[in-house]
N, C-alpha and C positions, 0 to 999 in steps of 0.2 A: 706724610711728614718726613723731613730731611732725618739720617740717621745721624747724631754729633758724635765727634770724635771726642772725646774727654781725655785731654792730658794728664798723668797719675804722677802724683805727687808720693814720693816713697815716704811711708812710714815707715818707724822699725818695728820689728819682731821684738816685744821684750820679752827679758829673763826676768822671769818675776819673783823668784824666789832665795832666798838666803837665809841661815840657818848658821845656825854654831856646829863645828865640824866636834865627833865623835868617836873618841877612840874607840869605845865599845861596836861593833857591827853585828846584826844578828847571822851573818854570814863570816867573818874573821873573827879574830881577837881584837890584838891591839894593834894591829898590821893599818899603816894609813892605806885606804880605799886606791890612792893612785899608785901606791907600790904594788898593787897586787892585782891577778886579773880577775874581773869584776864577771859574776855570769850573772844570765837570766834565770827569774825568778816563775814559772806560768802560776796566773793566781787570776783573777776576776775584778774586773770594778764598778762601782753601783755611784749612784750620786744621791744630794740630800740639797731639796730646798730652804734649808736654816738660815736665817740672817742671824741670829742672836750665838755671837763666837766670843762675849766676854769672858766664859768662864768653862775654856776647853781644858781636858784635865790634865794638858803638858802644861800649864801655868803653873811655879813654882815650883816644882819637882824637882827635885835634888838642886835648888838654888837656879833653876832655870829662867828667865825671867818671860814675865806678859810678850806676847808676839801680838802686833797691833792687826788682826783677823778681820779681814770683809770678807762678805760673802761674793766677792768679785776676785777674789788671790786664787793664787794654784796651791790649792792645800789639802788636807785630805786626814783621816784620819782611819786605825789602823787597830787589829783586836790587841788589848793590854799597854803595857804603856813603857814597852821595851825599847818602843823607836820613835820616840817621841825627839821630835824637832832634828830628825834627821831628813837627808833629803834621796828622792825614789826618781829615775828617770824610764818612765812608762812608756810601753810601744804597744801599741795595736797591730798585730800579725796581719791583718786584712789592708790594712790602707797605707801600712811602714808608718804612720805618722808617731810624730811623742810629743809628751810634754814631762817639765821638769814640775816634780812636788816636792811639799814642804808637810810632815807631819804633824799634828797639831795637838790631836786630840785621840779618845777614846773612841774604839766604835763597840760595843756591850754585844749589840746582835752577829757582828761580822764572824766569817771563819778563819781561821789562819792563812795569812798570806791575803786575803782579802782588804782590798783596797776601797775606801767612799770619798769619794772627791768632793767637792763642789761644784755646784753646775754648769761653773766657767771651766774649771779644770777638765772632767766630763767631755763639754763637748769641743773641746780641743782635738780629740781622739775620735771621738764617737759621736753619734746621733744619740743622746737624749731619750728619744722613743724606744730605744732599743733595752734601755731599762740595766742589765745584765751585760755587760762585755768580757769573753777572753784577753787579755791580754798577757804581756811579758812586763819584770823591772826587774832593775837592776840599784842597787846602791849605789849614788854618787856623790864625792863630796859637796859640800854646800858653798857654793863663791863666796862668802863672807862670814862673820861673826856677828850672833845675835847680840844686840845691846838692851839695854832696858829703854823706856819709852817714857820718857818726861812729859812737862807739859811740852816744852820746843824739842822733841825729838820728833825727826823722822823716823816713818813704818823703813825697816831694812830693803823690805819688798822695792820700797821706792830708791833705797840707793840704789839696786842695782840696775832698776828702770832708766835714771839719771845716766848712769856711767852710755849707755849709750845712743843719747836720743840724736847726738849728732854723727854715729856711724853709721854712714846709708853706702848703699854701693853707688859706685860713681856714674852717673852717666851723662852721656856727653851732650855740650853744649847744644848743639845741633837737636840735637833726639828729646831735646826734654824742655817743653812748657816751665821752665823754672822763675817766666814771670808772670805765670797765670794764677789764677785759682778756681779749681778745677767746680767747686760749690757753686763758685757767682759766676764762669761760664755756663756752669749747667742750666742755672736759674734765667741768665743772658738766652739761651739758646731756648727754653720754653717759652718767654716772654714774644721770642720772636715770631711767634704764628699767626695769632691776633695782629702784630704788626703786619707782618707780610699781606695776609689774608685782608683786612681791613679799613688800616690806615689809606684810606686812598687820598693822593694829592689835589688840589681844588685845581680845575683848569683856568689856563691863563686867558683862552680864546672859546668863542660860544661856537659851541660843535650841535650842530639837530640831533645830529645820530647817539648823544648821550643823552642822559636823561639829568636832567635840569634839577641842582638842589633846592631846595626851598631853605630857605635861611634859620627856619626850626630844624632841619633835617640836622646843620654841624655839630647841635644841641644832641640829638638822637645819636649821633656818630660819636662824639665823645664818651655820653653817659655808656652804651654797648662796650665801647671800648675797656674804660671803666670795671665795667662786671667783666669783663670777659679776662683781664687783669687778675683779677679780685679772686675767679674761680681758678683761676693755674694757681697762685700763690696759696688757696685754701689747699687746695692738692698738697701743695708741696710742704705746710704744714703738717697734712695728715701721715706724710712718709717720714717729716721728721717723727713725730710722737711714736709714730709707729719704730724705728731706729731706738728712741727713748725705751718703749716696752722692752725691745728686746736687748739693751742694752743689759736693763735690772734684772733681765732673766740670764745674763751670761752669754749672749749670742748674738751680737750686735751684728757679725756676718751675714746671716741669716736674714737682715733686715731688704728691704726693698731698695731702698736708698743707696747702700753698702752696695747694690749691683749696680744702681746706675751712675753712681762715682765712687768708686771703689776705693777711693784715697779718704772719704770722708771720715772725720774724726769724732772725737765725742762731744754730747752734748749735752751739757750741764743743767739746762732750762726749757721750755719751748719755745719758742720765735712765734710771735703773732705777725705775718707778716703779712697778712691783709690788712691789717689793722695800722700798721706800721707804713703801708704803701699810698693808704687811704690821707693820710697825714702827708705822707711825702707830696703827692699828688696836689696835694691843695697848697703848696708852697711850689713845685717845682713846674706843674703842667705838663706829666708825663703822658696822660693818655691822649691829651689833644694835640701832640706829634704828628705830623706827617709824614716827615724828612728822616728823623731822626728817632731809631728805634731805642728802647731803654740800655742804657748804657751800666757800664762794668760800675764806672762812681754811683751811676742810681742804685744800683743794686747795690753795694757797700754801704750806702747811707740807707738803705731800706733796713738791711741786716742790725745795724747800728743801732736804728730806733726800737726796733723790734725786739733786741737786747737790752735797750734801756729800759722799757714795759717792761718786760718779763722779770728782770734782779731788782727793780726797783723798789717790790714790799720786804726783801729780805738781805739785801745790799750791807755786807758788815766791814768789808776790805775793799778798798779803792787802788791798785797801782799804777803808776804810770812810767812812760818812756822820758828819757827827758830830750836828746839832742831832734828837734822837729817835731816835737811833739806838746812838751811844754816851753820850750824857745827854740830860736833857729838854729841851725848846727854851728858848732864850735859856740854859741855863743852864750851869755849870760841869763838868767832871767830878769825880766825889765822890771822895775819896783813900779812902771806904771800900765802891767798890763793886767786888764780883765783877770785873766787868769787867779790874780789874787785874792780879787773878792769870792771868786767860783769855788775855790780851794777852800778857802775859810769858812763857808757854808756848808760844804761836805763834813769838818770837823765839826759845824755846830749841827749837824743833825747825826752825830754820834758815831761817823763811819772814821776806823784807820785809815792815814793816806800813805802811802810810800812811793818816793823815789825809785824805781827801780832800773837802774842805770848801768852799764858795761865799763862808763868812767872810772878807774882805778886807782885811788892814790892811799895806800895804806898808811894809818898812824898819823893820816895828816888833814883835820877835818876841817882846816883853815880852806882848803882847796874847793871841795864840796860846800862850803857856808859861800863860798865864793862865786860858782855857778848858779848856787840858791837865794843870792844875797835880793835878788828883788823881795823875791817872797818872804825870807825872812826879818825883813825890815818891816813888810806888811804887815806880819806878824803881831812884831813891836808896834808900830804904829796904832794896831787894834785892841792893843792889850790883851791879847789873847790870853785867857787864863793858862795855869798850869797842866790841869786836866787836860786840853784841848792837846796846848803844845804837847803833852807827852803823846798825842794820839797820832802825829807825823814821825813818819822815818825815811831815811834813805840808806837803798839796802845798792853798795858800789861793787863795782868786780863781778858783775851777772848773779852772784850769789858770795860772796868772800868777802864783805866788811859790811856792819848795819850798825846805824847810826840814829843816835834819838836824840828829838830836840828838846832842849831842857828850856826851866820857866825864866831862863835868861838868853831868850831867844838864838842860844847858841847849839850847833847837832856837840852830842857829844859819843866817844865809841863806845860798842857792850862787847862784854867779856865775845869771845867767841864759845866758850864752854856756856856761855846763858842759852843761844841758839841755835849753834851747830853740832845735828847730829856726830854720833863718834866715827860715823864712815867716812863722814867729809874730813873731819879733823884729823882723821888718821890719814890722808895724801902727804906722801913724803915729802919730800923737795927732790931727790930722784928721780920722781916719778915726774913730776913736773917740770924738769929742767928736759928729761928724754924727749918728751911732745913738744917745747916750744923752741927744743934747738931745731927739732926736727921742724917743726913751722916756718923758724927764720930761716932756714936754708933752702927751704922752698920761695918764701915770699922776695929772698936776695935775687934769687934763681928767674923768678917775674921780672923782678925790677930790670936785670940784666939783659933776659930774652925779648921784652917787649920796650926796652930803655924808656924805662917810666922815670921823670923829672920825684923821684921819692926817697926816703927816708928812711930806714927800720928803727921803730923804739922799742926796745924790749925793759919791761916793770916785772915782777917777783910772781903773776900769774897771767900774763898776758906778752903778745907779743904783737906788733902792726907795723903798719907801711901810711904814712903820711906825706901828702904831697908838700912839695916845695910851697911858699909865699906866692901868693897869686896863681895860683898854677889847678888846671880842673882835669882830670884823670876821668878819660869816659866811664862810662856806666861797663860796659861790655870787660876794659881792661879790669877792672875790679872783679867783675863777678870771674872773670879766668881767676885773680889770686883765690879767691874764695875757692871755687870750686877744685881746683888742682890741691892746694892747699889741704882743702879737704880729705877728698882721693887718695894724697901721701900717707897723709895721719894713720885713717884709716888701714890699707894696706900696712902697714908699721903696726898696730893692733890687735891687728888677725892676726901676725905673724908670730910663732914660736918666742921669736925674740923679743916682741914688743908687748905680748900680753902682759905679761906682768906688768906694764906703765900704763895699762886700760886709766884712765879716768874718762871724765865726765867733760868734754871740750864744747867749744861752739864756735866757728870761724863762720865769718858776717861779714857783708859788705854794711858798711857807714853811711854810706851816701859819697862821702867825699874821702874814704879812707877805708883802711881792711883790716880787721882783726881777729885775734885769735885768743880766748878767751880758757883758763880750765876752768870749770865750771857750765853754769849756763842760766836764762832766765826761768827756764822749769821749777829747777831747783828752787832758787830766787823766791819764786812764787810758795813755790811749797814747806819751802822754810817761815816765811812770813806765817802761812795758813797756820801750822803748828805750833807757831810762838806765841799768836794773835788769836788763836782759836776760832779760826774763818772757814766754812768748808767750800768747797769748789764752786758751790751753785750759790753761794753768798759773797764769791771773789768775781774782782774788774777787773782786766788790766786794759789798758788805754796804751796804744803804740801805734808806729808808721811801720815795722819792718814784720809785715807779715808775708812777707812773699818768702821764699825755702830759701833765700840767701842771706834774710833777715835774721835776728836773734832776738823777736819777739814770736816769732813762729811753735818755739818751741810750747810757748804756756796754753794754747788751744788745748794740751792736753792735760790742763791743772786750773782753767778757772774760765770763767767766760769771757771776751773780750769785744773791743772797739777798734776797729781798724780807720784810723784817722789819717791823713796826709801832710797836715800842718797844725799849728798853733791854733791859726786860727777855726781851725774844723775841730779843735779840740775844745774850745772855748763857745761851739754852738753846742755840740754834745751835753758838755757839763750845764749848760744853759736847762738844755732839755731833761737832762737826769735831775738837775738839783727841782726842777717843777713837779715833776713827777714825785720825787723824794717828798714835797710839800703835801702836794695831790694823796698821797696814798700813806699819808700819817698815820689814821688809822687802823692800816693793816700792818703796818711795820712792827719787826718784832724781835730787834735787834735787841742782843742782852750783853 
């Protein structure tokens, strides 16, 4: 069998941890940690398989408040309760590796200077088996301030996740897959054996020298094909689950899958996707192909359905894209499309819907009712009670304004203090004027070098390039703005001079346009989760821009999703989820 190349899609390395900074050090006084030179600490670290972290004994302590504790954080905890919510940056002498912790709790049995991690923290450094490790820390300050944790706050862990999901290092056009996917090649490239091997084409001219089908035989040739489909795709179920196991253990690297696409991310649910294929097959005729071996769309719409099975008894949060996804780009939603009624049954079986859209128009929700106006006429027209309507929103700016629809069918705006964390809220206007100057002076810079027929708009957290009236800007010249674009930011970030303006960005190709966003749809998503009280494997999101130039890419790592093409792919979907949603009543257990 052929070896595949698997193009690697960068993820980033997060920083997972943040903490309220500490005057006291068990190594200074009141000396701040970066005024002074920090040494190593030799002590040991042990790990602890505990999921229950509601009530570590650095909660409340001298007014300190709840840190929102998985057993999936970099955290650890330490003997007595002197360094509580300070941060340790751990080296293993054997492999130079580190990681960054966050103190949390008490350890009763530990020694002094003895360190217990969590199992993800653990084996960041070490192997697990190893039980006991030497290692080095050192005291480092903690990138940000702990807040307290409402119902709509984000875990801090997550702002700092956020600030850089869109810092990747740049690489160039040429060398980088950036409109593949590196999963559904992979699944493309298994799929292809049974084809190759099997699919044989029917001859046009009668040849002796072959052997002659019998007309039951196409019958035989399908149904083989069939199972032989059915058994790659169970495989590849079992590396997902397997990837899942090792996920809840802290060690998702370590998984099988994790080697053979190394870019893959997490996964929220299982994917049945025999079950899923089995389905697609009986609508599309994939295995009685001869010509044509299963394709990247098959496979996206296999994933699709397989996603729908899986969220659909536990389904609490629905979001979507809107420009191609719930109507065509730039333009309106139709008051007479399907879509409406598809919508209006997801509220009446008790799920939030939200808009989640990059469209930005702060303080002005006449604009947003405008692009919504189909649907929210539907709305009206159906009398939708209060309850329901309050169960839609549209959250604009990737994550920067959320909007509820009231029982006067009109969105209206919420405080920003009801849903944004205090990280978010604390982005200066400094800080965001630094990256979007720095964007417009790049995207001028395209316009110039590549003499693009375009435009720059810059709005109060975004900035883009829109082509002239009738005028279509290839695919290719957009993803150069993105990606250079990108590239600048970044470099500017890393740099002495631009760390301090780190925020949280996302530059995207539109389809028809480029943008630059602070913020991003991760967030987006994880803000909703926390307001709405949705967890990851009970969140949708519904979008066209999953490719890594896209800015729906980023929420694979915050909720499960639907990779759709158009409206109208998004209107089969919701077709099939909302039966499902019927079908599986009785396991549902939304509250």
């Amino acid at each position: 069998m052929k070896t595949f190349t698997f193009f690697l899609a960068l993820f980033l390395a997060f920083t997972v941890i943040t903490a309220e900074d500490n005057e006291e050090q068990w190594f200074a006084s009141s000396i701040n940690p970066f005024d002074q030179k920090k040494r190593d600490i030799s002590a040991k670290i042990t790990f602890y398989e505990g999921h229950s972290l509601d009530n570590a004994a650095c909660y409340g302590r001298d007014g300190l408040p709840e840190y929102d504790a998985k057993s999936t954080d970099f955290i650890g905890a330490m003997k007595g309760l002197n360094n509580c919510y300070k941060c340790l940056e751990i080296t293993n002498p054997k492999n130079k590796k580190k990681v960054v912790v966050k103190i949390i709790d008490k350890c009763a049995g530990c020694k002094k200077n003895q360190v217990d991690l969590t199992r993800t923290a653990f084996s960041k450094i070490a192997n697990p088996d190893d039980g006991i490790v030497n290692i080095k820390f050192r005291a480092v300050s903690c990138p940000s301030k702990v807040f307290s944790l409402g119902g709509s706050m984000l875990s801090e862990k997550f702002c700092l996740e956020s600030r850089s999901i869109s810092v990747t290092e740049f690489i160039n056009y040429a060398l980088r897959a950036h409109k593949r996917d590196p999963f559904i090649e992979f699944i493309k490239g298994m799929l292809m054996t049974p084809f190759v091997l099997h699919a044989r084409p029917l001859p046009h001219i009668y040849d002796p020298t072959e052997k002659e089908d019998s007309p039951g035989d196409d019958d035989y040739h399908m149904d083989a094909n069939v199972a032989r489909y059915c058994d790659i795709l169970s495989s590849i179920e079992e590396l997902i689950n397997e990837h899942i196991r090792k996920q809840a253990k802290g060690v998702p690297d370590q998984s099988r899958l994790k080697r053979l696409v190394p870019s893959i991310s997490t996964f929220h649910t299982q994917l049945p996707l025999r079950e899923s294929f089995l389905l697609a097959n009986t609508k599309h005729s994939i295995a009685a192909r001869r010509f044509v071996p299963p394709s990247f769309n098959d496979i996206r719409r296999i994933l699709n359905t397989a996603q729908n099975i899986a969220i659909a008894p536990k389904l609490k949060l629905i979001t979507f894209d809107g420009d191609m996804t719930l109507y065509d780009d730039g333009k309106d939603f139709e008051h007479d499309s399907e879509l409406v009624k598809l919508l209006m049954k997801l509220l009446e079986h008790d799920l939030y819907v939200c808009v989640v859209t990059a469209a930005g128009y702060p303080g002005d929700a006449s604009r947003y009712e405008q692009r919504l106006s189909g649907l929210l006429k539907g709305f009206e027209n159906a009398r939708l009670s209060k309850e329901m309507c309050e169960k839609f929103f549209v959250l604009g700016g990737e994550c920067n304004y959320l909007l509820q629809c009231q029982d006067n069918y009109h969105l209206k705006y919420l405080k920003e203090s009801e849903y944004q964390p205090q990280c978010i809220r604390s982005w200066k206007p400094d800080q965001i004027k630094a990256i979007l100057d720095l964007a417009q002076e790049n995207l001028q810079r395209c316009i110039d070098d590549m003499k693009l027929p375009c435009t720059v708009l810059r709005k109060s957290k975004a900035v883009g390039i829109v082509p002239k009236p009738n005028v279509k800007i290839f695919r290719e010249q957009l993803d150069e703005c993105v990606l250079s674009t990108q590239h600048r930011i970044v470099n500017y970030l890393q740099s002495p001079r631009g760390s301090e303006n780190s925020l949280p960005f996302c530059a995207f190709n539109g389809g028809s346009d480029v943008w630059v966003d602070i913020g991003n749809k991760l967030i987006g998503v994880h803000i909703l989760q926390e307001f709405l009280g949705a967890k990851p494997h009970e969140t949708l999101h519904v979008g066209d821009q999953f490719l890594s130039t896209g800015n729906d890419f980023a929420t694979r790592h915050q909720c499960c999703t639907l990779w759709i093409v158009s409206p109208v792919e998004t209107q089969n979907v919701l077709v099939e989820l909302t039966a499902l949603l019927e079908a599986k009543k009785p396991e549902r257990v939304v509250k």
